[in-house]
VOGU-3710 file (C-alpha; in Angstrom, 3 decimals, decimal comma):
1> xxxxxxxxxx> -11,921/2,748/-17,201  -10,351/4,717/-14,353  -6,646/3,217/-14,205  -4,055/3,533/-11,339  -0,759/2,592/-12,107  2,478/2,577/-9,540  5,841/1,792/-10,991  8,470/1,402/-8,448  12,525/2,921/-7,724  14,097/-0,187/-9,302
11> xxxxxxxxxx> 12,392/0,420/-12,345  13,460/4,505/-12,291  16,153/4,545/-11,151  19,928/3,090/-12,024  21,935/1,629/-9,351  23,659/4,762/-8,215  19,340/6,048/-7,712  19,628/8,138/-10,829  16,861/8,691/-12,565  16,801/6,370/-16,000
21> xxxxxxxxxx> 14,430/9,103/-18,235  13,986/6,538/-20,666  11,836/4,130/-17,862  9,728/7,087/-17,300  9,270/7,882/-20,961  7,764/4,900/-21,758  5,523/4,620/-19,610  4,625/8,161/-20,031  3,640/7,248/-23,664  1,641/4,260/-22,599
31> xxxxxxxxxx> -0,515/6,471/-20,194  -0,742/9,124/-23,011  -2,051/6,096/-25,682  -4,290/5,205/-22,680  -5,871/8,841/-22,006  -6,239/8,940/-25,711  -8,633/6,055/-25,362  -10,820/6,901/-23,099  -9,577/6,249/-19,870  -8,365/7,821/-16,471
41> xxxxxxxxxx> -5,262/7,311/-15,545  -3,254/8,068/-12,080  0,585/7,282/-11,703  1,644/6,766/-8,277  5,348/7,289/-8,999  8,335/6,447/-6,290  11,952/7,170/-6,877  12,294/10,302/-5,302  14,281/8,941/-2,179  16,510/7,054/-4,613
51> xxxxxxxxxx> 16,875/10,328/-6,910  17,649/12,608/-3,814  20,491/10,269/-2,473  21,747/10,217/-6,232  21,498/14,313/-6,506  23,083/15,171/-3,328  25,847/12,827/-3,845  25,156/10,274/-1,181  26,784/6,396/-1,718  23,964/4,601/-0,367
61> xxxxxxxxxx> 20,420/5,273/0,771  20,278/6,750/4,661  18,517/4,669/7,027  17,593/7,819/9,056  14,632/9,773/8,798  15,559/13,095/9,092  18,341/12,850/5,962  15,704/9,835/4,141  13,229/13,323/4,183  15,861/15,129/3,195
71> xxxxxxxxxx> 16,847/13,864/0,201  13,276/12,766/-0,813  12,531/16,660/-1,291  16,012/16,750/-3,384  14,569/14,011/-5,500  11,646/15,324/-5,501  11,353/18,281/-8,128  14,192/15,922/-10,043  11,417/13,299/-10,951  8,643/15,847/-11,612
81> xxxxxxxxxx> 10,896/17,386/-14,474  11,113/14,229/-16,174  7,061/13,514/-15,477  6,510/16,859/-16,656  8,531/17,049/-19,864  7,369/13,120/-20,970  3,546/13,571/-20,510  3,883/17,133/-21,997  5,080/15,442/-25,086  1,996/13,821/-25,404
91> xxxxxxxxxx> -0,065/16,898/-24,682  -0,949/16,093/-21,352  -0,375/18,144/-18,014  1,403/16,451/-14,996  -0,075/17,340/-11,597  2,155/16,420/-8,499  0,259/15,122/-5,683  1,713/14,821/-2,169  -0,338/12,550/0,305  0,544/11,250/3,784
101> xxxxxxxxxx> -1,815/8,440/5,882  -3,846/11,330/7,685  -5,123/12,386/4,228  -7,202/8,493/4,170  -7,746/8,095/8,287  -9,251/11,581/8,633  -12,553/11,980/7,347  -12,348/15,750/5,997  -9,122/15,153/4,469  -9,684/11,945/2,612
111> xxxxxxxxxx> -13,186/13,497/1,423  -10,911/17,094/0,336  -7,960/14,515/-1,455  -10,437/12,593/-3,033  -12,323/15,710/-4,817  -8,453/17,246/-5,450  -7,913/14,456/-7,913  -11,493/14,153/-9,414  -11,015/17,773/-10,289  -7,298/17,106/-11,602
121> xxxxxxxxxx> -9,127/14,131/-14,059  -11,963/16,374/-15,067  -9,266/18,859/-16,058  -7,655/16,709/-17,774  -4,387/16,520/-15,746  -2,445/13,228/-14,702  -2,014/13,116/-11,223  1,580/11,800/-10,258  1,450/11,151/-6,815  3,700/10,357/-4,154
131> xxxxxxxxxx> 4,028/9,753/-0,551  4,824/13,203/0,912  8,249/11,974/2,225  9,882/15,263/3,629  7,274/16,133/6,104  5,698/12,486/6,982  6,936/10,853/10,764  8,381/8,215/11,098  5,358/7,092/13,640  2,553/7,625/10,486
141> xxxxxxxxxx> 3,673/6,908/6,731  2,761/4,545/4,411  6,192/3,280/3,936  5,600/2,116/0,822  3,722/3,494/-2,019  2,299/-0,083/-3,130  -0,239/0,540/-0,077  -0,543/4,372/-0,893  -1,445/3,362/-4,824  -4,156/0,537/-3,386
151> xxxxxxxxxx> -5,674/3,494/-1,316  -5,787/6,102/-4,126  -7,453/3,561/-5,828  -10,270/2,867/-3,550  -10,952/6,593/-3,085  -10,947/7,145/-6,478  -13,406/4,100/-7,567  -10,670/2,649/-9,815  -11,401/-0,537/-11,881  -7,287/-1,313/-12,232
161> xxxxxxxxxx> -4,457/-1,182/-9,882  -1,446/-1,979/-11,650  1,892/-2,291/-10,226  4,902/-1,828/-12,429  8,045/-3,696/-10,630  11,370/-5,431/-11,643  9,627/-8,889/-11,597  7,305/-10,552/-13,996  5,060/-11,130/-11,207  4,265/-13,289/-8,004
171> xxxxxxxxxx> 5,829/-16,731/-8,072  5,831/-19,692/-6,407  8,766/-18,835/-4,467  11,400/-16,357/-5,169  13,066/-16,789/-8,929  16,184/-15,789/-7,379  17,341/-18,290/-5,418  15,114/-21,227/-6,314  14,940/-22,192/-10,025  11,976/-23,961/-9,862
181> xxxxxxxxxx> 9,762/-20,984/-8,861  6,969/-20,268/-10,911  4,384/-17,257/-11,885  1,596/-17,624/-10,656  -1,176/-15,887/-13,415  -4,378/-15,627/-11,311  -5,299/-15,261/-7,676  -9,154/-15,108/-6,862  -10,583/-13,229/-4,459  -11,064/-15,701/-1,710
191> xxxxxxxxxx> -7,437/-17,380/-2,462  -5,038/-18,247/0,488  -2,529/-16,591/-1,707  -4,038/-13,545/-0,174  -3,025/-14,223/3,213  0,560/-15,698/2,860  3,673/-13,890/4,030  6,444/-13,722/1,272  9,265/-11,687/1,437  9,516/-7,783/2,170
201> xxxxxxxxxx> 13,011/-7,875/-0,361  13,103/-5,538/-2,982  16,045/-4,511/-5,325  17,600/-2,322/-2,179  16,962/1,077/-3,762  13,641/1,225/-2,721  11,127/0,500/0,452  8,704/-1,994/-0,437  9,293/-5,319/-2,332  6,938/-8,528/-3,049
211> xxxxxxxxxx> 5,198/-8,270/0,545  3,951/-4,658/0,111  2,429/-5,408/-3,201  0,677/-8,718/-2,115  -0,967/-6,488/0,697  -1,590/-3,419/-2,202  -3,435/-6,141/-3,571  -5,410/-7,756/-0,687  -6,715/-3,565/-0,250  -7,145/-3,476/-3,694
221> xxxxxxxxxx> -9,308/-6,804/-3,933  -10,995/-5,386/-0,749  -12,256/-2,480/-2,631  -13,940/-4,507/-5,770  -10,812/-3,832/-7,943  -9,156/-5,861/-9,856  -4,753/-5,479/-9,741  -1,776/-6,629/-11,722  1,225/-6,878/-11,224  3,812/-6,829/-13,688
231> xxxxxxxxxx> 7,361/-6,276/-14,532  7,468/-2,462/-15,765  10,073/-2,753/-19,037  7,223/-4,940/-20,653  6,701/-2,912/-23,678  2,848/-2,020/-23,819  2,293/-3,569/-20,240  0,028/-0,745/-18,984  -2,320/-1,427/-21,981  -1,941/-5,062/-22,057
241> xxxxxxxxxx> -3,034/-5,144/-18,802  -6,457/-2,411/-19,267  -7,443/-5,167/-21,813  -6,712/-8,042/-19,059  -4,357/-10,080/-21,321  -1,222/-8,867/-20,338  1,465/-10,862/-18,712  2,068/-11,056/-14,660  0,066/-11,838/-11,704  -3,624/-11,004/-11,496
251> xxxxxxxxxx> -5,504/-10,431/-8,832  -9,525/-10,810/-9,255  -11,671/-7,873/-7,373  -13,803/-9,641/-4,278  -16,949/-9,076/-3,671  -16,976/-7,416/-0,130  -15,523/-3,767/0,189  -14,437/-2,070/3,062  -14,051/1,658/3,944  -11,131/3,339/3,521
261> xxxxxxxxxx> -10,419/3,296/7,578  -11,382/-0,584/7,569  -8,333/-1,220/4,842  -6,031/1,018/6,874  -6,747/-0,923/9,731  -6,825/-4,552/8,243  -4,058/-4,223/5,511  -2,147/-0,584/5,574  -1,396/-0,021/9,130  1,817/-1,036/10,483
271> xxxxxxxxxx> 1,204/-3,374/13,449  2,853/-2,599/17,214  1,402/-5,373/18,873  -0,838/-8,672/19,363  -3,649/-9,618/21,756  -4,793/-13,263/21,982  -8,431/-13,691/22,635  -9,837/-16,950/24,556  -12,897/-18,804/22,391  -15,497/-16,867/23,896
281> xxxxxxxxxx> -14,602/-13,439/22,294  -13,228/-15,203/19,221  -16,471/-16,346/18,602  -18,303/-12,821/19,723  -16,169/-11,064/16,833  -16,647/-12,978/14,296  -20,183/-13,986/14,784  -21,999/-10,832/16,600  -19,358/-7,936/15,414  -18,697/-7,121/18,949
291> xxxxxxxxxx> -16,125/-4,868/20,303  -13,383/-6,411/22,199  -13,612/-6,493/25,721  -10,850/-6,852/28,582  -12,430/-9,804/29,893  -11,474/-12,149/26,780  -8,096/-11,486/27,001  -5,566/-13,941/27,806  -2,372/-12,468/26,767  -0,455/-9,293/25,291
301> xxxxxxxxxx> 2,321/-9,089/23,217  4,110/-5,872/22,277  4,910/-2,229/23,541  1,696/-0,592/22,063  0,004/2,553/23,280  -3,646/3,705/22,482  -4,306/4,699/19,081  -1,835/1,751/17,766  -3,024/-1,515/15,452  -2,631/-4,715/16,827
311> xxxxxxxxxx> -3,304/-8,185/15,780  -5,652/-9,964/17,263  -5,116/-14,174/17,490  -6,976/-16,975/18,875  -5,946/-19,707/21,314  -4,166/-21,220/18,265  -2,254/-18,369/17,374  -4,136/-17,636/14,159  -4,667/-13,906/13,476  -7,963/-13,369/12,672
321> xxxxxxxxxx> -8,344/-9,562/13,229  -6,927/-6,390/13,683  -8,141/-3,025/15,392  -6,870/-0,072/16,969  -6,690/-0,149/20,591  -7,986/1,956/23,019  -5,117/1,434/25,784  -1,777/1,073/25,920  -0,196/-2,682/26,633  1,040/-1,721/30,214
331> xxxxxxxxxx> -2,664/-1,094/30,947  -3,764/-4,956/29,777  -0,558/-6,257/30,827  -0,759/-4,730/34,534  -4,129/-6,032/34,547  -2,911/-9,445/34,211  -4,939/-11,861/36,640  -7,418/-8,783/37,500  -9,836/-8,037/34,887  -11,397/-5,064/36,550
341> xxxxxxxxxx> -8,033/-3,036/36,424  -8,381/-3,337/32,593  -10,170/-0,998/30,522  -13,310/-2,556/29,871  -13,419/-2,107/25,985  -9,981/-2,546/24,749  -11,253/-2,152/20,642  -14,267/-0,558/19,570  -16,306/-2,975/16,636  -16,240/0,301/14,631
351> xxxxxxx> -12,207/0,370/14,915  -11,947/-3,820/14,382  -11,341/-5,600/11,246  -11,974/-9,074/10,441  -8,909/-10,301/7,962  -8,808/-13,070/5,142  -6,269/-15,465/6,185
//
């Protein structure tokens, strides 16, 4: 079984963002007892933000993003000691992995990344891989490496995503401020649990939280493979959940797969905008796969430019698809009332995504 697992800064890292060896040790052994088996396994490792702040003596994490890149490349080469020294223990060779969003949206470079870490497996390496903070814009990044683990995964024909966190799993409602929340154990493919907005929160220390691993899981179900998530101080959690009988939230593979640029597009990218569509091109896209054309446009929302992703709702307000736009919102907006000043395809079918929701 070919294994990706992402553990998250609250479960590195101490309040101050210090790195807490002991988190990474054990999970170290796990993936060593898991390589001994038989199986491939990829950590997609954050805390380096949280490890740089700690290192360089900051009191809280920078909202900037020239010091935020700063201090991830101080944090850095502080959590690839640790990775280093733990899976050498168990005879295995870490292999640090930098990736940013152009190495899955460009062709050539998600082709060269993907046979990068098929080589590192075949030799025998772990890959520990992280979002290449210090050099990523603000404009393009992940943001998150829940997203950037369900995208390793799907270039890397994974059968398990598992993401290690400080909860037990996806609940009801959130355990912290309503005592009646409870985990939810299973979501199928085709579950409206896969479309609901819950919380972007996290523990503060780090930059995703419950929302970014509900949409790691939608790409992850997208791709035909199965995820789990899981609160990371479980002892024997990573193996627990390669047998499937391990506690937290499971999410069951679908059926349909996309390409890598379709999950960017329908689950990864961050949105700048939304176009509402009248009935006539609602029912062209989802029925006929058409691209989107001026003339079904009835309003714009947003300050997009070409090149962005934006939403794409019906008269009801329901978003049913997004795609990357060929124009900029000015353009549709100053078209208003006059759909000949609008540029006559507005998203390409190739660069449109139907979502689950």
């Amino acid at each position: 079984m070919r294994v990706v697992v992402k553990i998250g800064t609250a479960s590195l890292t101490d309040e101050r963002g210090g790195i807490v060896r002991s988190a990474i040790e054990n999970l170290c052994t796990e993936v060593v007892s898991a390589v001994s088996e038989g199986h491939d396994v990829l950590i997609v490792s954050s805390g380096a933000v949280a490890a740089g702040v700690a290192a360089v003596g900051l009191d809280q994490r920078p909202t900037d993003m020239t010091t935020l890149q700063a201090v991830s490349a101080a944090g850095q080469s502080r959590l690839m000691e640790v990775y280093n020294a733990a899976l050498g223990a168990g005879g295995l060779v870490a292999a640090q992995v930098l990736l940013d969003p152009h190495d899955f949206v460009d062709r050539s470079q998600y082709l060269h990344a993907r046979r990068t870490l098929e080589r590192l497996l075949e030799l025998g390496c772990v890959p520990v891989i992280n979002e290449n903070d210090a050099i990523a814009s603000e404009e393009l990044r992940y943001g998150d490496n829940d997203r950037l683990a369900a995208l390793v995964a799907h270039a890397l024909r994974a059968d398990l995503l598992v993401l290690l966190t400080d909860a037990d799993g996806l609940f009801t409602a959130d355990p912290r401020n309503d005592p009646n929340a409870t985990l939810i154990p299973l979501v199928t493919a085709d579950d409206p649990l896969l479309a609901i907005n819950v919380t972007a929160a996290g523990s503060g220390r780090g930059s995703g939280g419950m929302a970014s691993k509900l949409a790691a899981a939608r790409i992850a179900s997208w791709s035909g493979i199965r995820t789990v998530i899981s609160r990371a101080a479980t002892v024997g959690v990573l193996g627990a959940a390669i047998r499937g009988d391990g506690p937290g939230t499971t999410f069951a593979a679908h059926t349909r797969r996309l390409t890598a640029r379709r999950l960017w597009i329908a689950f990864a990218a961050e949105v700048s905008g939304c176009i509402t569509v009248d009935d006539g091109a609602h029912a062209a896209l989802i029925a006929n796969g058409r691209s989107l054309l001026a003339a079904g446009i009835t309003a714009v929302a947003g300050d997009f430019v070409a090149g962005d992703t934006v939403e794409v709702r019906d008269t009801g307000g329901k978003v049913f698809a997004r795609g990357l736009v060929t124009c900029a919102a000015a353009e549709l907006s100053g078209g208003a009332g006059n759909v000949s000043a609008r540029p006559p395809e507005v998203i390409h079918r190739d660069d449109l995504v139907i979502v689950p929701g």
